[in-house]
C-alpha positions as CSV (number, residue, x, y, z in Angstrom):
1,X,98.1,88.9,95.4
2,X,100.3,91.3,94.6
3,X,99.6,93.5,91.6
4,X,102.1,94.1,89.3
5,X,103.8,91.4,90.1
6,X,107.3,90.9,91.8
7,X,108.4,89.6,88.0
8,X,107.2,92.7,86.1
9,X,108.6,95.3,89.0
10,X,111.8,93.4,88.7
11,X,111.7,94.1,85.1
12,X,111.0,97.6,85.4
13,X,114.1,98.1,88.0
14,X,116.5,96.1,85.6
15,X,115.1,97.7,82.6
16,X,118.2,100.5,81.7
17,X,120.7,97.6,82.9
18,X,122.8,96.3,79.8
19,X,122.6,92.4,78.5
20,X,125.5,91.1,80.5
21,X,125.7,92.9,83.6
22,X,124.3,92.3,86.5
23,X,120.8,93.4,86.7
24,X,120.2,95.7,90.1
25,X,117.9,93.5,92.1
26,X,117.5,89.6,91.5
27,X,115.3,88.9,93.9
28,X,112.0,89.6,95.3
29,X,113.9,90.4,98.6
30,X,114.9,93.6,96.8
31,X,111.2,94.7,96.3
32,X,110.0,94.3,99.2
33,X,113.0,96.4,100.8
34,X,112.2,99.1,98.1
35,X,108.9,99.4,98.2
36,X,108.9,98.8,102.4
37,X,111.6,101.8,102.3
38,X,109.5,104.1,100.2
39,X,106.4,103.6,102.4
40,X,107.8,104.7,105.6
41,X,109.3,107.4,103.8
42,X,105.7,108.1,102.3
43,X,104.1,107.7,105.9
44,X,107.0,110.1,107.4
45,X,105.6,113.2,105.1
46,X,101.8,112.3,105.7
47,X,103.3,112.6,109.4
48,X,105.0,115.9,109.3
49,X,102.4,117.8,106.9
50,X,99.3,116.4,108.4
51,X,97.9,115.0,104.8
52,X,96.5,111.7,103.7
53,X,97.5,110.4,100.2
54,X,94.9,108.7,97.8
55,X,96.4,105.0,98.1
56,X,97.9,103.6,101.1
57,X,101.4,104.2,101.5
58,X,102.6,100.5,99.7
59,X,100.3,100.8,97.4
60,X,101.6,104.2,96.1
61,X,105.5,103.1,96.9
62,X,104.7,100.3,94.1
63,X,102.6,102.2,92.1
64,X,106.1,105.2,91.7
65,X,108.2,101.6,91.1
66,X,106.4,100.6,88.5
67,X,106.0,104.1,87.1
68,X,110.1,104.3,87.4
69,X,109.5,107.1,89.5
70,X,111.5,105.9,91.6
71,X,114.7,103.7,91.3
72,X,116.5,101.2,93.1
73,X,120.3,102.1,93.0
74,X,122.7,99.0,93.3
75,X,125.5,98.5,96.0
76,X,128.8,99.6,95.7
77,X,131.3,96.5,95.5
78,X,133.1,96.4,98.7
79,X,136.4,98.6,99.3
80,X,135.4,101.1,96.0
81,X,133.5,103.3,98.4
82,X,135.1,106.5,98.3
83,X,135.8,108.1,101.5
């Protein structure tokens, strides 16, 4: 089981989002593409400076989510990207 769950990160993420709008992630889906992200980006520095990290790589990429150190940004509605 997952520890905190999918619920309480979701909460976290959506926390600075206003009542009304639409919250950043919405589904569970989102985590896990977060969190998966952050751990291969995690891995990728234990990789290139030769360390090892306390917690395994998901572990800490859902430990900084809860934490808010890190943040899941939302997508850009389609044709308002800026070129």
């Amino acid at each position: 089981m997952l520890h905190p769950s999918y619920s309480d990160l979701m909460k976290v993420v959506n926390s600075e989002v206003e009542q009304g709008e639409t919250p950043v992630v919405n589904s569970r889906y989102s985590i896990v593409l977060a969190t998966a992200k952050r751990a291969r980006q995690l891995i990728a520095r234990q990789n290139r400076e030769n360390m090892t990290g306390p917690m395994r790589p998901l572990s800490e990429a859902v430990a900084e989510l809860k934490a808010g150190k890190i943040r899941i940004l939302p997508e850009s509605e389609p044709g308002t990207e800026e070129e």
